[in-house]
N, C-alpha and C positions, 0 to 999 in steps of 0.2 A: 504494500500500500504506500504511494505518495504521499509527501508532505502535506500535500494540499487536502489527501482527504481525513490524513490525522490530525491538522488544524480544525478542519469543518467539527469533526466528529468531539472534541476536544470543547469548540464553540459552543456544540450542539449538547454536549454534556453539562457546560455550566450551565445552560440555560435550563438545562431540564432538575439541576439541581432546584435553580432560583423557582421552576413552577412546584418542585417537590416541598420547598421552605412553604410555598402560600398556601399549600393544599392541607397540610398538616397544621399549621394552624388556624386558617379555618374549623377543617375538621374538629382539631382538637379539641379547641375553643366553644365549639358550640355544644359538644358534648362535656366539657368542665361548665360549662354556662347552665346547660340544661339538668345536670344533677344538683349544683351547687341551689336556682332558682326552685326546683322542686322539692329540697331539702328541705330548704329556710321557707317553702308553704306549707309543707307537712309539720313542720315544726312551730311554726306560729298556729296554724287549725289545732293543733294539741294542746300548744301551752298555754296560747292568749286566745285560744274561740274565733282565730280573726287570719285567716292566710292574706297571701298577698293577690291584690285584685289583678287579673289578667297573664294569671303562669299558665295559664291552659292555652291563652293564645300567644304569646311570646315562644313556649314551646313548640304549638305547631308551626311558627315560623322559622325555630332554628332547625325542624326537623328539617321545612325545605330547603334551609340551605346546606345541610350538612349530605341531605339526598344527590345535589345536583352537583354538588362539588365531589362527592363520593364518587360519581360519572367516573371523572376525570382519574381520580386515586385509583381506582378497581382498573382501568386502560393500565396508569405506569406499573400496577404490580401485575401486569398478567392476569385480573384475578374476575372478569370479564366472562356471561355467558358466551361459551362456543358452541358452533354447531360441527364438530368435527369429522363426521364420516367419513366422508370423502379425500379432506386432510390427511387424515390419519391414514389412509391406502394409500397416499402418494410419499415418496423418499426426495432426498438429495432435490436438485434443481427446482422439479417441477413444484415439489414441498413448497419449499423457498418463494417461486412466483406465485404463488395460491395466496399463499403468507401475504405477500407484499401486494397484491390485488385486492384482498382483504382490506388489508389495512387502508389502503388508498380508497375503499370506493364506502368502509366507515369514517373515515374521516369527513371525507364529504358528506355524508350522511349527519355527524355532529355537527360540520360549518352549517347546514340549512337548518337542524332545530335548532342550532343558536340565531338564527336568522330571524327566522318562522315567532322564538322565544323572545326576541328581541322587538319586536314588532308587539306582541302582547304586551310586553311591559310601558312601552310608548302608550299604546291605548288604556291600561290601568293608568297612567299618571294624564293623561288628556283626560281622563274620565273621572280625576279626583278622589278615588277610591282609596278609602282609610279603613284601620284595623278597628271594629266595634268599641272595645276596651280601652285602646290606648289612644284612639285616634292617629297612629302611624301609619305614613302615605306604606300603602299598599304595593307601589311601582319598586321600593326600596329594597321590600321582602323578595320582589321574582327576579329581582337581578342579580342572583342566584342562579338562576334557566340560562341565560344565555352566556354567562362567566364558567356556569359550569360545563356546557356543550362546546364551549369553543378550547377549554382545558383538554377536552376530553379527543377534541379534534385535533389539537396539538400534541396530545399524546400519541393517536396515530400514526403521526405525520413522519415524529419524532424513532418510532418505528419502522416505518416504510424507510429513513434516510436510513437508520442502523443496518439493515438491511441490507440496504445497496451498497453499503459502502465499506460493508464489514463480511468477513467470512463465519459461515455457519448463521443457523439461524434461529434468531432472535425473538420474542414473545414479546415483547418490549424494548424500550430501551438500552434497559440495563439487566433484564432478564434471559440470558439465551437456553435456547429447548436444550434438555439432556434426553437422556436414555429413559429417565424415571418419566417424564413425559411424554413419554411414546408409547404403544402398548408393543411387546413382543410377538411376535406372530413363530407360531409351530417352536414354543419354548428355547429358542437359540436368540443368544445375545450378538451383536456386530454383525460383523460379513454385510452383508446385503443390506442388512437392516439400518446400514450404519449413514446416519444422516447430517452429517458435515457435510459442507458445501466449501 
């Protein structure tokens, strides 16, 4: 491999760092948010007869952000519904283009519901739409939809490059397929089976 595509891929790695740092806290955050908020309800309805007004909806808002950001997290661990049948009969190259055909034609698939999701959000905030309880513009809550789809599209994408640009193949990123990923066919390990690219 050239320099040039050990720079890209180098490039391409911090960056995916920097979306790893946002996805994780997010995520994190809203699930410390969400126990910590439901705690301290649970504990004032016991102690003082008196929870806090609106954890039932602050919570179902952090659940949709931690859902659609979740998108993106489940793409960079590999951790993604597959439909693999067909995959998994195929080895070596043609493996590898299936892989990267995938990948490219979900990516696109994320850039249009971040599109499609971004477009709803415009029309919840033209339409002034607030949260019952707290009165929170509603537009704030679903900008979650399209940050999380278009995460989740760049996590694609970011597999499709590894791919191309890297030998053997990749699930991700930073995750590349083993053996343990594969299923063995007529109980013999290698030889044929053996799926470096």
């Amino acid at each position: 491999m050239n320099n040039a595509f050990k720079g890209l891929l180098t490039a391409l790695a911090a960056f995916d760092r920097v979306i790893g740092v946002v996805e994780r806290l997010v995520i994190g955050g809203t699930v410390l948010l969400m126990a910590l908020l439901m705690s301290v309800h649970v504990v004032g309805q016991l102690v003082f007869d008196r929870g806090i007004p609106g954890t039932y909806e602050v919570t179902e808002m952090l659940i949709v952000v931690m859902t659609f950001v979740g998108v993106s997290y489940a793409a960079r661990h590999a951790r993604h519904i597959r439909m693999s049948a067909l995959y998994e009969q195929l080895r070596g190259r043609a493996r590898k283009g299936l892989l990267m055909l995938i990948c490219l034609g979900t990516a696109a698939l994320m850039f249009y519901f971040a599109w499609k999701s971004g477009q709803y959000v415009i029309d919840i905030h033209d339409r002034g739409r607030v949260s019952s309880s707290l009165g929170l513009p509603m537009w704030i809550v679903y900008l979650a939809l399209p940050a999380g789809f278009g995460l989740a599209g760049i996590q694609y994408l970011l597999t499709l490059a590894r791919n191309a640009l890297s030998p053997g193949i990749w699930r991700s990123f930073n995750e590349r397929e083993t053996y343990s990923d594969t299923p063995v066919h007529g109980g013999e390990m290698g030889g044929a089976g053996d799926d470096r690219v």
